[in-house]
C-alpha positions as CSV (number, residue, x, y, z in Angstrom):
1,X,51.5,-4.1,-36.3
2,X,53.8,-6.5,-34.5
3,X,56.8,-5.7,-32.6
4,X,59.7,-7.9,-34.1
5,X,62.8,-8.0,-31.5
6,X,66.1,-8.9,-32.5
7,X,67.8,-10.9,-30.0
8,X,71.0,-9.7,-30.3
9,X,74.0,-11.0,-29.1
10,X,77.4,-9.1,-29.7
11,X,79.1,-11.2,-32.3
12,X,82.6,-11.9,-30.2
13,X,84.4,-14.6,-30.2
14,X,83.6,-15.6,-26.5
15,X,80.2,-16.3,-27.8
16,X,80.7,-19.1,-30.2
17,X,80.2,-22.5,-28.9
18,X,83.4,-24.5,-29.7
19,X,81.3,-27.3,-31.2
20,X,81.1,-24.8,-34.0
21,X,84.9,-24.3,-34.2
22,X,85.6,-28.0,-33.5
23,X,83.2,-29.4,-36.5
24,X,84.0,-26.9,-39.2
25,X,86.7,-25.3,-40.9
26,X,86.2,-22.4,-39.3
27,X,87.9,-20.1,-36.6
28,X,85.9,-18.8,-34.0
29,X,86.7,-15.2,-35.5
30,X,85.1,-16.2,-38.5
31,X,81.9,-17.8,-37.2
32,X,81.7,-14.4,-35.3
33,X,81.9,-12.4,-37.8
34,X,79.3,-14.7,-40.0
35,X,76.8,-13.7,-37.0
36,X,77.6,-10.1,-37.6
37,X,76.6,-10.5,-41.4
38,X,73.4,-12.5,-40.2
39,X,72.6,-10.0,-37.4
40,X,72.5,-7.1,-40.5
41,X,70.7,-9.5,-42.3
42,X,68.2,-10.4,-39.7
43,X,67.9,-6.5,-39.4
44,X,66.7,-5.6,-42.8
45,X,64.4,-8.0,-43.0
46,X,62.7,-6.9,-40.6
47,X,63.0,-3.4,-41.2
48,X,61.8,-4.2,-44.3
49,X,58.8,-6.1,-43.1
50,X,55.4,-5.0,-42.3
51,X,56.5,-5.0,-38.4
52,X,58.3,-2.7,-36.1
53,X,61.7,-3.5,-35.5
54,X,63.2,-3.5,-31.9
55,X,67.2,-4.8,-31.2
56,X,67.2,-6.5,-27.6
57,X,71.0,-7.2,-27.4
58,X,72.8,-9.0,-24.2
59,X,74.6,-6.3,-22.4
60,X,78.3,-7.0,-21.3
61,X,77.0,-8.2,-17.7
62,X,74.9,-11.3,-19.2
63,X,77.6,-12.6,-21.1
64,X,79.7,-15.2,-20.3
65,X,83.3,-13.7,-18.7
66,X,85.0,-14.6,-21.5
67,X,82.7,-12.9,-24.2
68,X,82.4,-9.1,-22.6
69,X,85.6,-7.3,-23.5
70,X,86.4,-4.2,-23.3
71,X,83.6,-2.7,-25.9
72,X,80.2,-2.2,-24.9
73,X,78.0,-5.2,-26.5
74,X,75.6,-2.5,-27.6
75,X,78.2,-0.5,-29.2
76,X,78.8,-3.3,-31.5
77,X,75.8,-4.3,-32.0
78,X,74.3,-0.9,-33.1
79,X,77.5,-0.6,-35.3
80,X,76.1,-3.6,-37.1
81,X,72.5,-2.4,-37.6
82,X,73.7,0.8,-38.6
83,X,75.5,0.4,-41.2
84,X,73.0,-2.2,-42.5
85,X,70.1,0.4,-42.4
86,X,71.3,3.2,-43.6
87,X,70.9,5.3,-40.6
88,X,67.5,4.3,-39.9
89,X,65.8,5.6,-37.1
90,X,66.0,2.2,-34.8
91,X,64.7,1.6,-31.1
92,X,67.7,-0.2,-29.0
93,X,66.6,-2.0,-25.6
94,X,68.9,-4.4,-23.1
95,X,67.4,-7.7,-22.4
96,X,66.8,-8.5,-19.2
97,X,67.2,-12.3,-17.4
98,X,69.4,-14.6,-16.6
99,X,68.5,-17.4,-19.0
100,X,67.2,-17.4,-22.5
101,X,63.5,-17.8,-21.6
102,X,63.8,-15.4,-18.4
103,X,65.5,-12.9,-21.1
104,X,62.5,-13.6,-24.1
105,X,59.5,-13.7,-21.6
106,X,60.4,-10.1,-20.2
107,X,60.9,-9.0,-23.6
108,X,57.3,-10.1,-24.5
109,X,55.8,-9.5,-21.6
110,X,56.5,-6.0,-21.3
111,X,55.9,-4.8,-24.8
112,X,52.1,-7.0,-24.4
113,X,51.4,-5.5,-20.9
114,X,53.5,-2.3,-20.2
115,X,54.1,-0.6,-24.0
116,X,50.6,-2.2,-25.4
117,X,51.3,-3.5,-28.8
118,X,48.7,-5.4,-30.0
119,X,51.8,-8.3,-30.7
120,X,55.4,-9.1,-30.0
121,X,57.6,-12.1,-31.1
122,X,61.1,-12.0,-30.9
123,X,63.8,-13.5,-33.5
124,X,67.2,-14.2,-32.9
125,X,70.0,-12.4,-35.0
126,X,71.9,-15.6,-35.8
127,X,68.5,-16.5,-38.4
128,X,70.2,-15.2,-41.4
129,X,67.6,-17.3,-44.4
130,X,64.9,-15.9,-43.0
131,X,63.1,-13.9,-45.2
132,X,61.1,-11.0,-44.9
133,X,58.0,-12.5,-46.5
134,X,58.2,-14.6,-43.5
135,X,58.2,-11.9,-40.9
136,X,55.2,-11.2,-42.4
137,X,53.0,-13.7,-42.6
138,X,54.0,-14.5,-38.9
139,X,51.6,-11.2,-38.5
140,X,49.2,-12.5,-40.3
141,X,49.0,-15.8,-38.8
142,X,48.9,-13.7,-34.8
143,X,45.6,-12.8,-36.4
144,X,43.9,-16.2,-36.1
145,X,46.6,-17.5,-33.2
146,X,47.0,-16.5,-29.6
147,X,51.1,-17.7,-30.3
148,X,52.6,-18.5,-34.1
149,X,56.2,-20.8,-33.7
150,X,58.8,-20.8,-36.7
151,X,60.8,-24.2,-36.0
152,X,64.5,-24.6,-37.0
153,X,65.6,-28.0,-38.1
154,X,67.0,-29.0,-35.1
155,X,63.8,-28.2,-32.5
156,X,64.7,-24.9,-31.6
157,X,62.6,-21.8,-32.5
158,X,64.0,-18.7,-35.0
159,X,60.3,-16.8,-34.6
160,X,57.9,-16.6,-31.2
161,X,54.9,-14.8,-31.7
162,X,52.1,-13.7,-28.7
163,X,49.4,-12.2,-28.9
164,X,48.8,-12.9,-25.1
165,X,52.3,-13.8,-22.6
166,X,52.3,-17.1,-21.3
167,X,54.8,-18.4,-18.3
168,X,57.9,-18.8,-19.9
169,X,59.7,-20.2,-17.1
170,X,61.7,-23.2,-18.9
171,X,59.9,-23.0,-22.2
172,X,63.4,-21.7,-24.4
173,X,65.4,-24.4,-23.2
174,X,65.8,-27.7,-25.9
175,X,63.4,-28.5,-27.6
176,X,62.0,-24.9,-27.5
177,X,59.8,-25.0,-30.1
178,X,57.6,-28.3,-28.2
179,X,58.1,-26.6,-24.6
180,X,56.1,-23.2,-26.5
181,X,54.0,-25.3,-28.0
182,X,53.1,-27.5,-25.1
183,X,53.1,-24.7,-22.6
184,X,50.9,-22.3,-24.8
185,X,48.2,-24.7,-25.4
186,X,48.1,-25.9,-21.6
187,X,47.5,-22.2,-20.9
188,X,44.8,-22.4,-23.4
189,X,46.0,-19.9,-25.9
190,X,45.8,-21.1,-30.0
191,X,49.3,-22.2,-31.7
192,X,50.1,-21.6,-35.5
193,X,53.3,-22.3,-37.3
194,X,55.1,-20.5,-40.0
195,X,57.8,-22.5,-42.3
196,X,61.1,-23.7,-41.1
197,X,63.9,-21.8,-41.1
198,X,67.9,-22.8,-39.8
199,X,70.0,-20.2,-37.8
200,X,73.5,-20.3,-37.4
201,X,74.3,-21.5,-33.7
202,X,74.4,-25.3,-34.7
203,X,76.7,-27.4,-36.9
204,X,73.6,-28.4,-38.7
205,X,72.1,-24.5,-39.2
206,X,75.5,-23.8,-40.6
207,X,75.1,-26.4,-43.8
208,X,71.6,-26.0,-44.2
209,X,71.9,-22.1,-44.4
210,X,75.1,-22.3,-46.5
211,X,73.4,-24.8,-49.3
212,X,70.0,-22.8,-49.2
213,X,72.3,-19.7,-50.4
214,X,74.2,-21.9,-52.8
215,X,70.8,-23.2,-54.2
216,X,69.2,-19.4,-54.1
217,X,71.9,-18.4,-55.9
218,X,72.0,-20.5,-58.9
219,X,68.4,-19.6,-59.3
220,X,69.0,-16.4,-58.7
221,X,66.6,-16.1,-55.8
222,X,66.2,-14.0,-53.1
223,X,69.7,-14.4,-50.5
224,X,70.5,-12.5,-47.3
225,X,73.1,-10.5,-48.5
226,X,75.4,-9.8,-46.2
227,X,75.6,-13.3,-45.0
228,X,75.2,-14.6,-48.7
229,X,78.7,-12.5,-49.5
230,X,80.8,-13.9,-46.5
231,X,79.7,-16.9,-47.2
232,X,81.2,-16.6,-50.7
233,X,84.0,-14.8,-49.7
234,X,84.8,-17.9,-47.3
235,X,84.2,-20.4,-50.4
236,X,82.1,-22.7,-47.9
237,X,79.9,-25.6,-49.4
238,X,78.6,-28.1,-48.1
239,X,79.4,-32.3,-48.8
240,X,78.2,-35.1,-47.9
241,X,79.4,-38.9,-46.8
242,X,77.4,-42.0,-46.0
243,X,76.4,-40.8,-42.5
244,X,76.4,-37.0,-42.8
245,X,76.8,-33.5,-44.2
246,X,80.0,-31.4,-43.5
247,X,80.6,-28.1,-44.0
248,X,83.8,-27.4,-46.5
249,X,85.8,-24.6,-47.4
250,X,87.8,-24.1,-50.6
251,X,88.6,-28.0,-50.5
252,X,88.8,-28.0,-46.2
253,X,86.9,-30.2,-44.4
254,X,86.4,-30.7,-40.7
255,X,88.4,-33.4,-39.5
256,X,85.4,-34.9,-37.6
């Protein structure tokens, strides 16, 4: 069985990029809240999932200054998971490190060599279209491959698999899914890959999540839920001009 960790981060405000806010129609309340519907998202699938579920949120002192509030990050964040599973019996841990790849190689490394799981990846809570069919047969794929990487459209990773740790120093920053890659196979371990899948931290996540919902939809297919209703209650769609795609809302587009 593989240890799945969410990476959680409490969905404020503070911790939306404003490249998100500037290049949509939407406020930085509303992007927030959009993680909060992928972060229960995120939650069932895993839950539901051959896997074990872990939620590694940020605690107040790793965010940035302007994203801690008053509210204990993992009082929201168990709020979220809470009401998305039903009072399900879940395990809550604080990451630990000051940068992403300090805060995901601890997180491996200690399930692999202090708890002893046999595997551990860790998933971000923003990766609201990912499936639980793909959770799965990421644990499939640890059984031929020392490390199995699910890329997101724009390089970065929304699944990191080990069967064995590897040095992590460096190997989350952009383009995280080649620094793995590269790092793992200089260390000598196997690499697999599952499908790609967008999260919601980019411009680019955004549309491509928000017209695989729209597409899902009309053939009625499988959708995350929670962030499949928000996203319907915002009216959001996504257009396109000669150079781009743009994110719209009820006839709103971003200005840029």
């Amino acid at each position: 069985m593989t240890t799945v960790a969410v990476l959680a981060d409490p969905p404020r405000e503070g911790t939306v990029p404003r490249s998100l806010v500037e290049r949509t129609p939407l406020s930085s309340g509303e992007i927030a809240d959009l993680w909060a519907a992928s972060l229960a998202d995120v939650a069932v699938a895993v839950e539901r999932s051959g896997g074990e579920l872990l939620v590694n949120y940020r605690p107040n002192d790793l965010l940035p200054a302007d994203a801690r509030g008053d509210e204990p990050s993992e009082t929201i964040v168990r709020a979220i998971v809470t009401a998305a599973l039903d009072d399900a019996d879940v395990r809550y841990e604080p990451q630990v490190g000051s940068t992403p790849s300090a805060r995901v190689g601890n997180t491996i490394t200690h399930l692999l060599e202090s708890e002893g799981v046999d595997t551990a990846a860790v998933v971000p809570g923003t990766a609201a279209a990912m499936p639980r069919t793909e959770v799965d047969a990421a644990a499939m794929a640890l059984r031929r491959h020392d490390v199995v990487l699910g890329p997101t459209p724009t390089g970065d990773v929304y699944y990191a698999g080990f069967a064995e740790p590897i040095d992590f120093e460096g190997t989350f920053e952009p383009p995280a899914v080649e620094r793995v890659a590269k790092r793992s196979v200089a260390e000598g371990r196997s690499v697999g890959f599952v499908p790609m899948v967008p999260t919601l931290e980019t411009v680019e996540g955004l549309c491509a999540t928000v017209s695989s919902i729209r597409a899902r939809r009309a053939a009625d297919g499988w959708v995350p839920s929670a962030t499949a209703s928000y996203v319907e209650e915002l009216g959001l769609r996504v257009i396109a001009d000669s150079s781009r795609r743009r994110l719209d809302r009820d006839g709103k587009t971003d200005s840029t």
